[in-house]
Backbone bond lengths (Angstrom), bond angles and torsions (degrees), N, CA, C in turn:
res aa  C-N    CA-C-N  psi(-1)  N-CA   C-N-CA  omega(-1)  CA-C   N-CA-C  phi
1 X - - - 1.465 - - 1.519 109.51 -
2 X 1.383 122.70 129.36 1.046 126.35 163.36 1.486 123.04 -70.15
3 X 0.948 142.84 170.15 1.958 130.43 -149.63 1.565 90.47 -171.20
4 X 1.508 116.97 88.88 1.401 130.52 166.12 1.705 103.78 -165.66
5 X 1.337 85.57 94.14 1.667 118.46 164.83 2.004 106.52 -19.47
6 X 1.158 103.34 -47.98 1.717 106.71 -169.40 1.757 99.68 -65.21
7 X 1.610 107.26 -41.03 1.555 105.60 -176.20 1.495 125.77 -104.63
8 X 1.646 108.59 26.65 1.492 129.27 -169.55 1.901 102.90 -60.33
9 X 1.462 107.08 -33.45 1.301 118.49 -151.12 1.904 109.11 -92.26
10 X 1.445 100.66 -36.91 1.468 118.55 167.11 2.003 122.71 -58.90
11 X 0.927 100.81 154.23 1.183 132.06 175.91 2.164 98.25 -48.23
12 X 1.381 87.23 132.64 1.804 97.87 154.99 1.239 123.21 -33.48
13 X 1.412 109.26 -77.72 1.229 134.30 169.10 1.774 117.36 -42.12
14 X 1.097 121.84 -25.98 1.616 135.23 -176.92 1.846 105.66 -109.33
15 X 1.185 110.78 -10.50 1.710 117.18 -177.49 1.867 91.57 -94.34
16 X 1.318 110.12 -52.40 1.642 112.06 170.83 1.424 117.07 -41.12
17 X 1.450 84.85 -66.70 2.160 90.53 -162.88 1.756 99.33 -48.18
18 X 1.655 123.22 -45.96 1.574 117.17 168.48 0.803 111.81 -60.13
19 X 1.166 139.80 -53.05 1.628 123.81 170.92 1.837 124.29 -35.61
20 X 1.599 94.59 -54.79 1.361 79.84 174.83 1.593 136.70 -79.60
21 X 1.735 94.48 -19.01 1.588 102.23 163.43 1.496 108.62 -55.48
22 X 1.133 137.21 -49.33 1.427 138.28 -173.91 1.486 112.43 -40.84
23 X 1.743 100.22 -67.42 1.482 112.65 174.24 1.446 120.17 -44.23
24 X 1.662 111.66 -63.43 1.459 101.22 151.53 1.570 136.76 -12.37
25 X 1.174 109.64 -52.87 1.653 110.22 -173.34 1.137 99.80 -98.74
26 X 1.170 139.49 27.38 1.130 135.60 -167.81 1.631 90.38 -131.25
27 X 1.200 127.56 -69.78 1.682 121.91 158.07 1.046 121.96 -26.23
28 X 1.539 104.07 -61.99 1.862 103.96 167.80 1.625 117.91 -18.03
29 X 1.354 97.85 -65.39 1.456 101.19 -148.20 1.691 99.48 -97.54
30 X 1.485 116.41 15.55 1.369 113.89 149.38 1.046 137.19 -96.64
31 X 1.958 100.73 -28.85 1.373 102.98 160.84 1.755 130.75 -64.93
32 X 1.451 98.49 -26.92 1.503 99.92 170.64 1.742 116.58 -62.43
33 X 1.546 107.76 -46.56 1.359 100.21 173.43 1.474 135.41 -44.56
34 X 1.595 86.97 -50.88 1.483 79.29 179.11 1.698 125.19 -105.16
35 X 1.980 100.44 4.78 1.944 86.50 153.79 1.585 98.76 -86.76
36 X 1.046 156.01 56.92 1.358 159.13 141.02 1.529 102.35 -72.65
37 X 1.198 119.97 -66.91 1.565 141.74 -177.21 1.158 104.44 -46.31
38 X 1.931 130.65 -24.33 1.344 110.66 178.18 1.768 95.91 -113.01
39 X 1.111 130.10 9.69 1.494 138.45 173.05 1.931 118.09 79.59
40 X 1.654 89.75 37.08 1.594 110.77 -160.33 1.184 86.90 -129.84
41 X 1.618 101.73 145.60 1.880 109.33 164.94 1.794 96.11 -88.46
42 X 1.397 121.81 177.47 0.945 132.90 -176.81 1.452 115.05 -77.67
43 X 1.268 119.26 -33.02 1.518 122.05 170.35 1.518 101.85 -47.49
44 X 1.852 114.06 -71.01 1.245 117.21 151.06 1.622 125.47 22.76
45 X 1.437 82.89 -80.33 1.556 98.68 -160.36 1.359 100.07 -78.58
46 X 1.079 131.74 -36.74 1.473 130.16 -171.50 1.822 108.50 -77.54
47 X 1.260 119.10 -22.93 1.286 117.38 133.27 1.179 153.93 5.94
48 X 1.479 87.85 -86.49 1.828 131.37 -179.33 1.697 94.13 -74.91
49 X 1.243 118.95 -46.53 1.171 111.03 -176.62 1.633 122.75 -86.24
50 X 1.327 114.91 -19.32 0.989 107.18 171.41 1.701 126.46 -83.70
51 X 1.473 99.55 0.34 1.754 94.99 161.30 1.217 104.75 -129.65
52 X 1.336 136.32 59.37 0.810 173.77 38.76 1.997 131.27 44.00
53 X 1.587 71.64 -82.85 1.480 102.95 -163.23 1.994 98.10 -101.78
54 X 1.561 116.21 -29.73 1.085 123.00 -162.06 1.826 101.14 -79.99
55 X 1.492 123.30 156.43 1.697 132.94 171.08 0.900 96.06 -50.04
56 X 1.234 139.50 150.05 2.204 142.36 -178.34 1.833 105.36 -93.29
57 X 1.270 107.44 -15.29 1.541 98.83 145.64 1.657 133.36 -92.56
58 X 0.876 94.47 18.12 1.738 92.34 174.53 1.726 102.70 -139.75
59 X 1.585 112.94 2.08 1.588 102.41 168.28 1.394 103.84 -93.58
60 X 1.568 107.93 95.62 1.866 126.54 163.55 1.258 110.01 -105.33
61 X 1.124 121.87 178.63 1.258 130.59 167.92 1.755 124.99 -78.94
62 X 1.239 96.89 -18.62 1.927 104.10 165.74 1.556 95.52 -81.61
63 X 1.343 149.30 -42.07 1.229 130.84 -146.89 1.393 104.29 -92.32
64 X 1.096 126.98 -5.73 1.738 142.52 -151.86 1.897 90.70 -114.10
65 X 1.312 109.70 -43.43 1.518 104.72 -171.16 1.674 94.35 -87.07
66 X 1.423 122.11 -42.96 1.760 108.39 164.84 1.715 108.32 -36.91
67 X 1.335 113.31 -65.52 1.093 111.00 -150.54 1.710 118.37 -76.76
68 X 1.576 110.04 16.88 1.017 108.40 -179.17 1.692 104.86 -139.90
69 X 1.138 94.60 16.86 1.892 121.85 174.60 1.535 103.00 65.25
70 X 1.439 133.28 9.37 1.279 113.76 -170.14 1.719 112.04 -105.03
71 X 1.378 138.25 -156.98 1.275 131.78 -148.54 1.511 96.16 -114.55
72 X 1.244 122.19 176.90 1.430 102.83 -174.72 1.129 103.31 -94.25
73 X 1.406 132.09 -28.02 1.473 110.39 173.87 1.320 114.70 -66.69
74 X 1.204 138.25 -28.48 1.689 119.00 156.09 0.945 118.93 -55.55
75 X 1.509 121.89 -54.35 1.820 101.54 168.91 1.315 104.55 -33.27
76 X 1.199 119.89 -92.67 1.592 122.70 -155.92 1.608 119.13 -36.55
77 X 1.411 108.93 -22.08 1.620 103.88 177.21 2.090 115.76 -94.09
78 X 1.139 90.24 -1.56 1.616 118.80 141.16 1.209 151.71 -70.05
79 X 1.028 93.20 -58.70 1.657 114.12 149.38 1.507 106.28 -60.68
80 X 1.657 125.53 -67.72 1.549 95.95 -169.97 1.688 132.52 -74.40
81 X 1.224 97.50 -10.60 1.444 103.36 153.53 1.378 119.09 -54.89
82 X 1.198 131.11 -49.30 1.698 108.79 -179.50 1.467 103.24 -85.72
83 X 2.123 134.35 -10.55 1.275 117.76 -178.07 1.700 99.60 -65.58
84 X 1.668 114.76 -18.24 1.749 115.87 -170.96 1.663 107.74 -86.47
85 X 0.958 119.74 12.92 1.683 143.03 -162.95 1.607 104.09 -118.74
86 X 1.350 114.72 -41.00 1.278 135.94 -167.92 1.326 111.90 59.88
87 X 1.263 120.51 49.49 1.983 124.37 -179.21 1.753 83.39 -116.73
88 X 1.361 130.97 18.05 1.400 123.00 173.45 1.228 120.99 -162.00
89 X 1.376 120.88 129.24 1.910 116.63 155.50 1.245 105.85 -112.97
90 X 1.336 87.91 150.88 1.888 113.25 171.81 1.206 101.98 -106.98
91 X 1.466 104.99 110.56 1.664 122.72 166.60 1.779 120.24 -84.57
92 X 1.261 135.32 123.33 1.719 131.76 -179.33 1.664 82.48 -91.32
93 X 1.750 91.43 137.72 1.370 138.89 -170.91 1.591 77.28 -68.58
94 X 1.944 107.55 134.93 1.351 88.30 147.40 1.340 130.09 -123.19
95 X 1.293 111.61 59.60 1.201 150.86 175.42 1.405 131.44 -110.84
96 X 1.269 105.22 -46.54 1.754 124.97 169.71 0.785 95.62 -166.76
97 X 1.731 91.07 110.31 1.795 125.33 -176.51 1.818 101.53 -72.79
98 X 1.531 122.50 -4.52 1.152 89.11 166.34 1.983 122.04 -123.52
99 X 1.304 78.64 20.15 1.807 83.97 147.97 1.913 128.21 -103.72
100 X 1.014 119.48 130.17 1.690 126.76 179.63 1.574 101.84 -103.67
101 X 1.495 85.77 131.57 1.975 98.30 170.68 1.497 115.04 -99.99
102 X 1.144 128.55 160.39 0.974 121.18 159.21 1.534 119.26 -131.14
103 X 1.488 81.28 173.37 2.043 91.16 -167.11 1.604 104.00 -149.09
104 X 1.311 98.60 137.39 1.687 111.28 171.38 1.562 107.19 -55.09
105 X 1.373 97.23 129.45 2.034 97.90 145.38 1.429 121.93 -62.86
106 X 0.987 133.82 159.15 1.385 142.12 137.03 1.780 107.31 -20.44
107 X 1.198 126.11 -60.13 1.327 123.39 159.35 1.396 145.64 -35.94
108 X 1.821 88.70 -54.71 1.066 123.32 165.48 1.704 115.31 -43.41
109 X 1.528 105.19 -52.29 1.582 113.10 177.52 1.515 112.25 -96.99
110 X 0.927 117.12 -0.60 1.694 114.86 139.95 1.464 131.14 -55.81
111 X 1.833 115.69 -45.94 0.839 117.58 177.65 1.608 120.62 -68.45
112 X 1.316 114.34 -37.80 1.596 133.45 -163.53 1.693 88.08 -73.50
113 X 1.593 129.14 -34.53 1.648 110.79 168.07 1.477 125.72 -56.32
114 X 1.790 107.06 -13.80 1.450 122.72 -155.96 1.672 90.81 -93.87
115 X 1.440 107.09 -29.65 1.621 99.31 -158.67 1.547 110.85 -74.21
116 X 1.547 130.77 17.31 1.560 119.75 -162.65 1.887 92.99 -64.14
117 X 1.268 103.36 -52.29 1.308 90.08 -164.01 1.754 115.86 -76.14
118 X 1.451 146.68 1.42 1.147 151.48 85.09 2.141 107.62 49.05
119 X 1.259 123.92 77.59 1.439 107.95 -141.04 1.325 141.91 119.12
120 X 1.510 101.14 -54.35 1.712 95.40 -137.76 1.910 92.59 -78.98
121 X 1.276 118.81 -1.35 2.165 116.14 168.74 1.699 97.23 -63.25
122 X 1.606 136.33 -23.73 1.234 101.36 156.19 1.158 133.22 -101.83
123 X 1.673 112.68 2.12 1.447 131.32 -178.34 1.480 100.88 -48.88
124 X 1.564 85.94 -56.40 1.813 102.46 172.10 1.466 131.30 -47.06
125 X 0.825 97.12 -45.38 1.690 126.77 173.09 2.084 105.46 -51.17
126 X 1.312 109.17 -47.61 1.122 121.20 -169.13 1.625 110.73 -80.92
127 X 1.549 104.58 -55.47 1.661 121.90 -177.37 1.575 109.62 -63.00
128 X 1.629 119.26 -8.77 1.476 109.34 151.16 1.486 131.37 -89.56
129 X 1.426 99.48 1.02 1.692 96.12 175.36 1.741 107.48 -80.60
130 X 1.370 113.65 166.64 1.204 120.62 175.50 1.902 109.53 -83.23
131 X 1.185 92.57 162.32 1.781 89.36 -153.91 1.619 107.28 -80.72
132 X 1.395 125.84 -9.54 1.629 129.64 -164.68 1.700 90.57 -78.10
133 X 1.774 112.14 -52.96 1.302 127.77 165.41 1.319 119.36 -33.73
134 X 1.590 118.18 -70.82 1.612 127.03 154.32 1.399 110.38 3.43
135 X 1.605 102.06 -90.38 1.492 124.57 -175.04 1.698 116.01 -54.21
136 X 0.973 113.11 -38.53 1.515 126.38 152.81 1.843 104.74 -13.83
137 X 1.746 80.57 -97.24 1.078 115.36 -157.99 2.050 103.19 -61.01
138 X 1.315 109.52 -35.31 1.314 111.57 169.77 1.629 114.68 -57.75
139 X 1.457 117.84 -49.10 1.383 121.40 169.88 1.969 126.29 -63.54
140 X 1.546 104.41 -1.48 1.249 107.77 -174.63 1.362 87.00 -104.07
141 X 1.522 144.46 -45.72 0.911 134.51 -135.49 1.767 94.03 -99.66
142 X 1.080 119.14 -27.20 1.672 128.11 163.07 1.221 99.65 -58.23
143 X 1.111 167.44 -26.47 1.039 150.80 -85.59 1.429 59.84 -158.15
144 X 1.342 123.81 -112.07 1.652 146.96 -172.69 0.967 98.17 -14.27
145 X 1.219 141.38 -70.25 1.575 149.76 -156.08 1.474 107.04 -56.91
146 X 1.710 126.33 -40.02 1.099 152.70 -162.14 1.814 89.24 -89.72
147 X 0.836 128.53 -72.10 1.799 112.88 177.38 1.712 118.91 -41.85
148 X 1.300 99.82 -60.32 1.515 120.23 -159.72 2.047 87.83 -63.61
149 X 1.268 113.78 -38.54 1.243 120.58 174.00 1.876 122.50 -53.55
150 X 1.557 97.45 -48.14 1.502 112.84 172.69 1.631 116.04 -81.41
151 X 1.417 119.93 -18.28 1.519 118.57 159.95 1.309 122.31 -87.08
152 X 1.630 115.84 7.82 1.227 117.83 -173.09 1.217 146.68 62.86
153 X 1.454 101.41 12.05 1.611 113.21 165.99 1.438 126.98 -85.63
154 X 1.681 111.61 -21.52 1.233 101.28 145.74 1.753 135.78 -138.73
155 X 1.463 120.88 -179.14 1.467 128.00 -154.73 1.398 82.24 -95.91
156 X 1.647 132.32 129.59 1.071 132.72 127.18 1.650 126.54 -103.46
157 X 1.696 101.16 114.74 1.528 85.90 179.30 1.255 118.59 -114.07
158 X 1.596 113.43 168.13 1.812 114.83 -158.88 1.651 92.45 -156.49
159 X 1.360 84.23 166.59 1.412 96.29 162.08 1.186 143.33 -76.95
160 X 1.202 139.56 175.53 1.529 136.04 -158.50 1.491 108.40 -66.91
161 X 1.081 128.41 -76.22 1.425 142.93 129.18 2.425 105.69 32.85
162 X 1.573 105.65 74.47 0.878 85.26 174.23 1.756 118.76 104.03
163 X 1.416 103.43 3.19 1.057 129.64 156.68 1.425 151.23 -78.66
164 X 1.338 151.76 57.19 0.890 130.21 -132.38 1.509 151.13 -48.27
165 X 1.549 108.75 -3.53 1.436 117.36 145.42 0.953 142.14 -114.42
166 X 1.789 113.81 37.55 1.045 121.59 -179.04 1.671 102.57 -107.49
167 X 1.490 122.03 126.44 1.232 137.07 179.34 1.788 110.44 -105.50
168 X 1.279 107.83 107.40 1.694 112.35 -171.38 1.292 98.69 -84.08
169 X 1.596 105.58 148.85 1.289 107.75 163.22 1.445 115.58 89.53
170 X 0.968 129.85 -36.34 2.121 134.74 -149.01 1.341 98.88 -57.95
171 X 1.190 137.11 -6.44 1.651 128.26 -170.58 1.163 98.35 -153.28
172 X 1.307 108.88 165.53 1.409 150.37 -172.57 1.788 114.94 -85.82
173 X 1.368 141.04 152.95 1.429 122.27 -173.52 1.489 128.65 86.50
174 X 1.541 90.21 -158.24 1.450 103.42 -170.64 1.901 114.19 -81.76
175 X 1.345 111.66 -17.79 0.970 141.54 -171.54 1.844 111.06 -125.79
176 X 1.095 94.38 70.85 1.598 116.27 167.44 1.612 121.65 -55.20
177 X 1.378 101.70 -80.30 1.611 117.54 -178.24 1.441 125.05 -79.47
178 X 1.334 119.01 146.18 1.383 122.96 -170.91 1.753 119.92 -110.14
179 X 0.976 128.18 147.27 1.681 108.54 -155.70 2.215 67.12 -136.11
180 X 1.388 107.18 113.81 1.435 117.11 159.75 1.657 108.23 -83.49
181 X 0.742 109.10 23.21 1.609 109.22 165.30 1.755 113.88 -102.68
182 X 0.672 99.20 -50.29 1.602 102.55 178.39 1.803 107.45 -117.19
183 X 0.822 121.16 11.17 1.843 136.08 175.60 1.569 93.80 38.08
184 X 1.143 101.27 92.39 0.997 111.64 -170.97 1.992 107.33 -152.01
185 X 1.453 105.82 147.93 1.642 84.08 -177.31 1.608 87.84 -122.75
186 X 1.336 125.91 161.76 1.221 139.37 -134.81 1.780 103.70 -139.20
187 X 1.377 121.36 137.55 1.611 119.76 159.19 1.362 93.71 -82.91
188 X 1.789 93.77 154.50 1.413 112.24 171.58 1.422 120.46 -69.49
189 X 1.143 121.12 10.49 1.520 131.86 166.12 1.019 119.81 -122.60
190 X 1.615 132.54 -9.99 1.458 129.54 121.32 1.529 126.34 -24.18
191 X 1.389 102.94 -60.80 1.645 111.42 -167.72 1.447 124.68 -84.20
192 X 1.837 98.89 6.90 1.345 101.08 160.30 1.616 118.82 -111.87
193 X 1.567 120.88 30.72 1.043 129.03 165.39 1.591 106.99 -107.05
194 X 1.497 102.43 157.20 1.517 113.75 -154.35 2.197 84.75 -78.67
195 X 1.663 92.37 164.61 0.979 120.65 166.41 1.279 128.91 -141.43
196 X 1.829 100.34 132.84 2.104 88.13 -176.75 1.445 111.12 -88.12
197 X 1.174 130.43 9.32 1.353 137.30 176.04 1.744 98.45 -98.90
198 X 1.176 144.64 13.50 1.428 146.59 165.05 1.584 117.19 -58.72
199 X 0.963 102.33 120.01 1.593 95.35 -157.18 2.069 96.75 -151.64
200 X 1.680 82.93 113.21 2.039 90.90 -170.55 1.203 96.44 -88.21
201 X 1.793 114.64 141.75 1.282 118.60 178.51 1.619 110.51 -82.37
202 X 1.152 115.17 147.10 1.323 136.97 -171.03 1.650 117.60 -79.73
């Protein structure tokens, strides 16, 4: 139960959505604190991490502005803020001149060693709840993520692993796995980087 006198009178469903707006602004303004400390806004940082962490064929500049719900010209004025930082280049596809990839500097992956602690004021936040709660709250929030995911408002990306066009194994080599989405065959250290095209069959 949520316990705020102003929303005693409202609906479940209307005590949540404030709840989570709350939390929201409440992340907000931790993530700003502490990407301050590396001289990055938090969009920034989520950035850096998302090509990073993302397959190096699917970190473009459309998949980065999907995955962070905004337009592509904000991506891109995001993006050139850290290419003026030098923690980034924008490479043109030369394939389709109108998609751009991107790739860490040397800097760039200096910084992403710096980011472990990047977070961890709600890590904290979490590792004092009791663990039945944990699982709770982990199974509600899957839950949400998993709708808002299937109406398409938001990007969840994952690894190959569990995807529906990802085919393990089919070849021989350096290039094992097959991704029928883009026909494409994959290293096994490819297919453990996330993807925003990950998509579980139904």
């Amino acid at each position: 139960m949520i316990f705020d006198p102003a929303l005693r009178n409202q609906s479940r469903s209307a005590r949540l959505s404030m709840a989570l707006f709350r939390l929201t602004q409440a992340i907000k303004s931790i993530n700003q604190e502490e990407s301050e400390a590396f001289g990055l806004s938090p969009v920034q940082i989520q950035a850096l991490l998302f090509i990073h962490y993302t397959r190096d064929d699917m970190v473009t500049v459309g998949n980065f502005a999907n995955a962070i719900g905004a337009s592509h010209v904000t991506a891109v004025k995001i993006l050139n803020g850290l290419v003026q930082k030098g923690l980034i280049r924008k490479i043109p596809s030369s394939i389709d001149r109108r998609v751009t990839h991107l790739l860490l500097t040397n800097e760039g992956s200096s910084t992403i060693d710096k980011l472990n602690q990047w977070g961890s004021t709600l890590e904290r936040v979490f590792q004092s709840l009791e663990e039945p709660l944990l699982e709770e709250l982990e199974a509600g929030l899957g839950a949400i993520i998993q709708i808002l995911q299937q109406q398409g408002q938001l990007v969840v990306a994952e690894p190959c692993l569990g995807c529906m066009h990802f085919q393990p194994n089919t070849a021989q080599g350096e290039y094992p796995h097959f991704c029928g989405l883009i026909q494409k065959y994959l290293t096994h250290e490819a297919s453990l980087k996330e993807c925003p095209e990950h998509t579980v069959p139904r």
